[in-house]
C-alpha positions in Angstrom: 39.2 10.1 42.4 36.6 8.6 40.0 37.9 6.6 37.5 37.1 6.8 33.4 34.2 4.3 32.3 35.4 1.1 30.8 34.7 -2.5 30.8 37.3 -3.0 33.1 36.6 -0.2 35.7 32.9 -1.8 36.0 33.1 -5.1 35.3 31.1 -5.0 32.3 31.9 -8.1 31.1 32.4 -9.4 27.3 31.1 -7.8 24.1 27.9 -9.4 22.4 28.8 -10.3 19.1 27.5 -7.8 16.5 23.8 -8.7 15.0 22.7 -5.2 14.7 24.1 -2.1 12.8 23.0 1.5 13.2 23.3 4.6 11.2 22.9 7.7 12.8 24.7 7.5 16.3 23.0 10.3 18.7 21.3 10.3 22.0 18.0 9.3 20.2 19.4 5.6 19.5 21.5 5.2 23.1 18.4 6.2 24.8 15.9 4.1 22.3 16.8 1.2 20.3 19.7 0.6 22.4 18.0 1.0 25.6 15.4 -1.5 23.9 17.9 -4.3 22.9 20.1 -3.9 26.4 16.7 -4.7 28.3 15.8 -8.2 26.7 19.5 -9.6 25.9 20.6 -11.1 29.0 22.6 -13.4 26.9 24.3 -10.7 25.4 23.6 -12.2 21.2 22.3 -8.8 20.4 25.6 -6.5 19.7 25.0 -3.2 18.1 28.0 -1.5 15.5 26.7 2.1 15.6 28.3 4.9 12.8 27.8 8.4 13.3 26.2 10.8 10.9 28.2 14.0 9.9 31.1 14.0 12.5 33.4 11.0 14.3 33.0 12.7 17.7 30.4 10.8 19.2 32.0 7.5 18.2 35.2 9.0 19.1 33.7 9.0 22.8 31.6 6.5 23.2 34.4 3.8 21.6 36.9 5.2 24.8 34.1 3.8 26.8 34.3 0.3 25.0 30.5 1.4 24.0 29.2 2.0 27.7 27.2 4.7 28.8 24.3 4.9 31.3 21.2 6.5 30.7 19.8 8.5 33.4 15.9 8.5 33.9 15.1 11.5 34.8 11.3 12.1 36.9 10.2 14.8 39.3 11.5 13.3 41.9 14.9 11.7 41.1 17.1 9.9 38.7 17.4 6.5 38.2 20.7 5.5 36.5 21.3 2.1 34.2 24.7 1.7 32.5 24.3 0.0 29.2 26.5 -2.3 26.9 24.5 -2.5 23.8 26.4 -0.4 22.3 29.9 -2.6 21.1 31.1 -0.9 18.4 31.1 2.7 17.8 32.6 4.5 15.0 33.0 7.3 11.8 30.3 7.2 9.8 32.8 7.2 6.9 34.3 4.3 7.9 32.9 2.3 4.8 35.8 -0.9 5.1 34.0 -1.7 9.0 30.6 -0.9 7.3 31.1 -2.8 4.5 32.8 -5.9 6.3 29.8 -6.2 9.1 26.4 -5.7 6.4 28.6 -8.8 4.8 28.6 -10.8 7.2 25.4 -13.5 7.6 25.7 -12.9 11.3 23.9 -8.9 11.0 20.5 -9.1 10.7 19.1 -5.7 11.4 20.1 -2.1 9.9 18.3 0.5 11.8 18.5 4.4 11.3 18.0 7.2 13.4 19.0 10.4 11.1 17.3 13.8 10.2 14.0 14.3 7.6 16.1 16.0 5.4 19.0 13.0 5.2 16.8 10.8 3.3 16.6 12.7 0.0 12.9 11.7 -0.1 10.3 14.4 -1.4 7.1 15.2 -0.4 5.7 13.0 -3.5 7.7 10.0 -2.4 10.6 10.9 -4.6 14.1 10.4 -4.2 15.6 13.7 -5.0 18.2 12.4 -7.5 18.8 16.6 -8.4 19.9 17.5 -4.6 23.5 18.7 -4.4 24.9 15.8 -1.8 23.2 13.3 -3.9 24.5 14.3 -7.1 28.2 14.3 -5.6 27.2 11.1 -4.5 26.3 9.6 -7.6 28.9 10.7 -9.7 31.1 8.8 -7.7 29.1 5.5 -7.8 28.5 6.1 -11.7 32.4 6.2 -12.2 33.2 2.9 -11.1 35.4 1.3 -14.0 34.0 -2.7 -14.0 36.1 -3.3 -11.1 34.3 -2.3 -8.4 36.0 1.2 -7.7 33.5 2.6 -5.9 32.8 -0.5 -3.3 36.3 -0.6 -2.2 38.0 -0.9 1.2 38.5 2.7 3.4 36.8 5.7 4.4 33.8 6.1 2.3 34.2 8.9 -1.0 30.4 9.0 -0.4 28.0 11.5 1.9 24.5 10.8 2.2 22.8 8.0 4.1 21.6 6.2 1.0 24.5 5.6 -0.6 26.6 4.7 2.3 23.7 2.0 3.2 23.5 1.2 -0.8 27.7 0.1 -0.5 26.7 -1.7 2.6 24.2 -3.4 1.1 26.0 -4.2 -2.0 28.9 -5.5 -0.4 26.4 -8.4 1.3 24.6 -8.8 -2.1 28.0 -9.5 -3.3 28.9 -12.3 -0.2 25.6 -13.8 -0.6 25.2 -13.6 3.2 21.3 -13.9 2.9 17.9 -11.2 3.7 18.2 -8.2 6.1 15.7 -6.2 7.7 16.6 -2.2 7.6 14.5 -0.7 10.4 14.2 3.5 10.2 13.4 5.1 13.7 13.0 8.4 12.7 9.8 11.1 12.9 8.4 10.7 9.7 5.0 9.3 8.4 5.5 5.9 6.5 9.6 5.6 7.7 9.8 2.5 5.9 8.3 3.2 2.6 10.5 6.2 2.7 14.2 4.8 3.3 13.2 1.8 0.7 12.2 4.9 -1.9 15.6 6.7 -1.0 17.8 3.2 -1.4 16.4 1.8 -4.4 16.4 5.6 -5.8 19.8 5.7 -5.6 20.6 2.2 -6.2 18.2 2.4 -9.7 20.1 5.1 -10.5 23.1 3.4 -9.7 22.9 -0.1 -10.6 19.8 -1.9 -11.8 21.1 -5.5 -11.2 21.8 -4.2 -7.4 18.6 -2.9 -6.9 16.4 -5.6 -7.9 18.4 -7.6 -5.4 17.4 -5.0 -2.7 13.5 -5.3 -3.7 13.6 -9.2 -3.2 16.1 -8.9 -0.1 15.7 -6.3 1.9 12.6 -5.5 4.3 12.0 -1.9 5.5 10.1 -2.0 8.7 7.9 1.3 9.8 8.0 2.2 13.3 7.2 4.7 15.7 9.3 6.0 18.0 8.2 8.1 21.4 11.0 8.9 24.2 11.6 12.6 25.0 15.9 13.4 24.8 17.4 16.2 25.4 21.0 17.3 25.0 22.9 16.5 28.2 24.8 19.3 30.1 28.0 19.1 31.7 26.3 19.4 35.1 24.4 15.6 33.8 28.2 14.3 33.7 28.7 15.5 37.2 25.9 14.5 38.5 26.6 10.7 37.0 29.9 10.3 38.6 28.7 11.4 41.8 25.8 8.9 41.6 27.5 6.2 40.2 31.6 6.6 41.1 32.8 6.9 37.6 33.7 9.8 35.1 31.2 9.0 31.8 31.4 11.5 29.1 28.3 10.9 27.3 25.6 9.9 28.9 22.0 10.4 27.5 19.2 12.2 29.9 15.9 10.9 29.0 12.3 10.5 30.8 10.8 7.1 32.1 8.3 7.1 29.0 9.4 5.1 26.0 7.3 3.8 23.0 8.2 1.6 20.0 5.4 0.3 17.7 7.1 -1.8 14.5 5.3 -3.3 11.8 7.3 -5.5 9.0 9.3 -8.4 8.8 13.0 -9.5 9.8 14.2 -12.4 7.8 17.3 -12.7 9.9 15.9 -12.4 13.2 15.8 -10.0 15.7 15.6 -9.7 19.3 12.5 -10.4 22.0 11.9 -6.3 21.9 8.6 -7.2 22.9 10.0 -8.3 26.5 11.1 -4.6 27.1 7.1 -3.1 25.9 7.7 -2.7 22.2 4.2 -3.7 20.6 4.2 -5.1 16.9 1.4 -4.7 14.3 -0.1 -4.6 10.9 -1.2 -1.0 10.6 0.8 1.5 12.3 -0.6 4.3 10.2 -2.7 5.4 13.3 0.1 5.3 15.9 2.1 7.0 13.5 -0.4 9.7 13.4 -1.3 9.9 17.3 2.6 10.6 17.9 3.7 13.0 14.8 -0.1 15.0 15.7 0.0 14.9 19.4 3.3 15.2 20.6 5.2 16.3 17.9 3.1 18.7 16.9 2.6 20.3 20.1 6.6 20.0 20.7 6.9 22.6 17.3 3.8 24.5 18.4 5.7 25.4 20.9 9.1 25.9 19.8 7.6 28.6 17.4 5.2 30.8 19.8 6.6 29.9 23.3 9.7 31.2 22.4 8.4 34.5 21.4 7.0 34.6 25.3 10.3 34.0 26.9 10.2 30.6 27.3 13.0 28.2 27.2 11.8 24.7 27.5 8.8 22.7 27.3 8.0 22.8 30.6 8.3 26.5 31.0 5.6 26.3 28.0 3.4 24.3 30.3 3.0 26.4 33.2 1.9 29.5 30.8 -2.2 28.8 30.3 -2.0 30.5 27.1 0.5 28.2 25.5 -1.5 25.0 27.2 -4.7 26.2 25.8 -3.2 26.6 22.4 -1.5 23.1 22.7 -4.9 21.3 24.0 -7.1 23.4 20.9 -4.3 21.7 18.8 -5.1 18.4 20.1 -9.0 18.9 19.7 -8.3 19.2 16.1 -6.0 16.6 15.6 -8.1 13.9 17.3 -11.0 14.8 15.0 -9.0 12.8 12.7 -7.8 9.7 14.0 -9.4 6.6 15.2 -11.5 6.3 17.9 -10.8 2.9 19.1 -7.1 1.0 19.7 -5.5 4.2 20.3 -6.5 5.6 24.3 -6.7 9.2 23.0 -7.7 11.0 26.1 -4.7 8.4 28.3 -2.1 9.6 25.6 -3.1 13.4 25.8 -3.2 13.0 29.9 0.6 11.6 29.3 1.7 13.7 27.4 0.7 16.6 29.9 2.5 14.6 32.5 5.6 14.1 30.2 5.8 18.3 28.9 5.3 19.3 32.7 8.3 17.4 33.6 10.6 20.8 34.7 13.8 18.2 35.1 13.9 17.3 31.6 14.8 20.4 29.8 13.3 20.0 26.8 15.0 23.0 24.9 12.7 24.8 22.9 15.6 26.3 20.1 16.6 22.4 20.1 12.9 21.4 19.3 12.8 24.0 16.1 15.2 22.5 14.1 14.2 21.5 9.9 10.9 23.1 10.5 9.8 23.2 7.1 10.2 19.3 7.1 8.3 18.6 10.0 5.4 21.5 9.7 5.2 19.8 6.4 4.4 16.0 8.7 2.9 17.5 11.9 1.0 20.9 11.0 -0.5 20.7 7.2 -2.5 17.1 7.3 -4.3 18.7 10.3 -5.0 21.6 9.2 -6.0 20.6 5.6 -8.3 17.6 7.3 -10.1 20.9 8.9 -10.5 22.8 6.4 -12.2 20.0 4.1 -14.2 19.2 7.0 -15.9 23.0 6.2 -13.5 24.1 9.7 -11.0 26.7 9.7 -7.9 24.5 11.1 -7.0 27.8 13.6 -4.7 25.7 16.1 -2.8 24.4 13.0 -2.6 27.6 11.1 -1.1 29.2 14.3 1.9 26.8 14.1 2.3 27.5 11.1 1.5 31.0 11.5 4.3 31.3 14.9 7.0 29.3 12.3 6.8 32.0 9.7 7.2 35.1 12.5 10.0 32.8 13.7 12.2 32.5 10.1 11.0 36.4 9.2 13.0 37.6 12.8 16.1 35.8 12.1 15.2 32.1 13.8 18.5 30.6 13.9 17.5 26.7 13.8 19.2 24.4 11.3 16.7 23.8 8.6 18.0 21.7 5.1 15.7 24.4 3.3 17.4 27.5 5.1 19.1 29.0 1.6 15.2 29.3 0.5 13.6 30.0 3.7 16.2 33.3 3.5 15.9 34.0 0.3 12.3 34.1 0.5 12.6 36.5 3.7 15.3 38.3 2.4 12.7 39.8 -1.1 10.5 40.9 1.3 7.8 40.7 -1.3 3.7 40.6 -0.3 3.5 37.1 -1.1 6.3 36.0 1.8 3.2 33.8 3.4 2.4 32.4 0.3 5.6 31.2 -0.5 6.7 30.7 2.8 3.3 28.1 2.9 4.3 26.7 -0.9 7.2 25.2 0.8 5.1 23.5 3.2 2.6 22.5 0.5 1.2 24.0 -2.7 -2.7 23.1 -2.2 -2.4 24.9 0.7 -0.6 28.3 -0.8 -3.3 27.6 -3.1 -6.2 28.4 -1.1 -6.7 32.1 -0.4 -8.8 31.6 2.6 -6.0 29.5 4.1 -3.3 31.9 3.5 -5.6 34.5 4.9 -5.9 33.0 8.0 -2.6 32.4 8.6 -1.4 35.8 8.1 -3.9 37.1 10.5 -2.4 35.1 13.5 0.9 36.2 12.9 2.3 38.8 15.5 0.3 37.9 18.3 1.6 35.3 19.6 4.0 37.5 22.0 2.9 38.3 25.8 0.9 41.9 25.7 
């Protein structure tokens, strides 16, 4: 009989000591930043304390595997399995006394953040959105505190939102003068470090003045972008671990052999030889952030919109239907248009990508994939589309994303979305301008423009098989 994964069962050996704490504790991270830091710390000085968003589960099991898991890289042909021990802490997001204690301690260096669009409380105009519900809870609570420091004390946080749960952190190391930190967001979104410093010094401006000028002279946001496909492991991936490997794991993350990680920014406490493991470092990342959201994010919600409505599944169900491929490659003619010729390998990327969606043994779910789409059509279908249409082109491929998301929230699309009680609402009138202000929430020039609008509307409905 197979025995639970611990350090003990597999002779894992000690803990690193923790350097490196992350917000957001999901596949994403185990299978990316994780996977990153486990590769080039042989020495084990790279521990990572990683706090789960909404719910304690995943830290619940990760921490009865002392933090181990094994990632199985899944190809055509096989899986190759690598246990990882990155991973040292793992625990409740509301845990704010461990929070607090480890961004106080000189020793961390690095914050990083893998959470939703939506979690920041940024707006489209670089905002943070001070009026939205969890953040005015939030902020009521840090206003109250009495001179004393009420709302900084020990326990499970009073607080919600990412922001002010990093703000506390961050306050309590202002407060222990334990030096600079670098806070590093990994998430799918254009300019991920200009946006998590606009939703911490929102908050903290709105919070404490003194505390946020400390933040602007002591805290660096690093961009990045992020590339590794990871979909939700089943209980047949369990099964198929211990019979591999000879030990029962509970969470271990599926992913494919591909993995990107561009960064640009500073850490002024250090940070580990990524490099050694492929991550490539730069001064403009604006175009790699662009090639990714555009090529492969894009053509991921393309076809969680109008694949579905042809019976698909997964991606790689999407890939063997020529329709869905040539909308997906008329996609990418447009978005190439507009982005760089030279430093990117365009035509190597598109032929990977291909490679990557085609992959039948990652099951890249579709009705996963379509999740907060009027966040990311906002990222991933609108630049494109606009670019084309000031370039005197229609933007057709675009529009039809945009076009399949709207028949996709009018029939009763069940994703998550953080803009759902509109999205119905808007549905639910039934009026003649549902495109229009289904489009407003993507972006008003767009609504704006009649011919746009126009376009849109006309691909809608025939997206389905004949």
């Amino acid at each position: 009989m197979s025995a639970p994964l611990n350090r003990s069962a597999v002779d894992a050996g000690p803990k690193a000591p923790v350097r490196i704490v992350h917000m957001g504790l999901g596949a994403f991270h185990r299978a990316h930043q994780a996977w990153y830091t486990d590769q080039v710390d042989p020495g084990s000085q790279w521990g990572i304390a990683a706090f789960t968003g909404r719910s304690p589960k995943a830290a619940e099991v990760l921490a009865a595997q002392d933090g181990l898991y094994t990632v199985v890289q899944r190809t055509a042909d096989g899986d190759r399995h690598e246990l990882l021990g990155s991973i040292v802490e793992a625990h409740d997001g509301a845990d704010l006394q461990r929070f607090r204690q480890l961004l106080a301690a000189d020793t961390t260096a690095i914050v990083t953040i893998t959470v939703t669009e939506a979690a920041y409380h940024v707006g489209a105009d670089g905002r943070f959105d001070t009026g939205a519900p969890a953040v005015v809870d939030d902020l009521k609570l840090l206003q109250a505190d009495d001179g004393h420091g009420t709302w900084a004390g020990p326990g499970i946080s009073p607080v919600s939102t990412m922001p002010a749960r990093l703000l506390l952190g961050l306050q309590a190391r202002k407060e222990a003068d334990a030096g600079p930190i670098a806070v590093v967001s990994c998430d799918n979104l254009p300019g991920n470090g200009a946006v998590a410093r606009a939703a911490v010094l929102g908050i903290a401006e709105a919070v404490d003045p003194e505390l946020a000028a400390w933040v602007d002279t002591n805290v660096s946001f690093v961009q990045t972008s992020v590339d590794r496909i990871t979909p939700a492991a089943t209980v047949a991936d369990v099964e198929s671990v211990e019979a591999a490997q000879g030990y029962i794991d509970h969470t271990p993350v599926v992913t494919e052999p591909f993995s990107s990680w561009v960064l640009s920014g500073d850490f002024p406490a250090g940070r580990p030889a990524w490099e050694e493991a492929g991550a490539v470092f730069v001064d403009d990342i604006g175009p790699f952030e662009d090639r990714k959201l555009w090529l492969l994010n894009g053509a991921h919600s393309l076809l969680a919109y109008s694949a579905q409505r042809r019976g698909h599944d997964t991606v790689a169900q999407a890939l063997a239907d020529r329709t869905c491929v040539q909308w997906v490659e008329q996609f990418w003619d447009e978005a190439q248009r507009h982005l760089p010729a030279e430093g990117l390998d365009i035509d190597r990327y598109r032929a990977a990508l291909r490679e990557r969606f085609s992959n039948a043994r990652i099951e890249h779910r579709l009705a996963q994939i379509a999740s907060d789409g009027s966040n990311k059509l906002r990222l991933r279908a609108v630049p494109v589309m606009k670019a084309e249409r000031q370039a005197g082109r229609s933007g057709e491929a675009s529009a039809r994303m945009i076009s399949a998301w709207i028949d996709y929230v009018k029939d009763g699309g069940t994703a998550p979305d953080a803009a759902a009680e509109t999205i119905a609402a808007i549905v639910a009138a039934e009026t003649t301008d549902t495109v229009h202000d289904l489009v407003q929430l993507l972006d008003e020039d767009l609504a704006g423009d009649p011919d746009a609008l126009r376009l849109i509307d006309s691909l809608r409905r025939r997206m389905a098989p004949a």
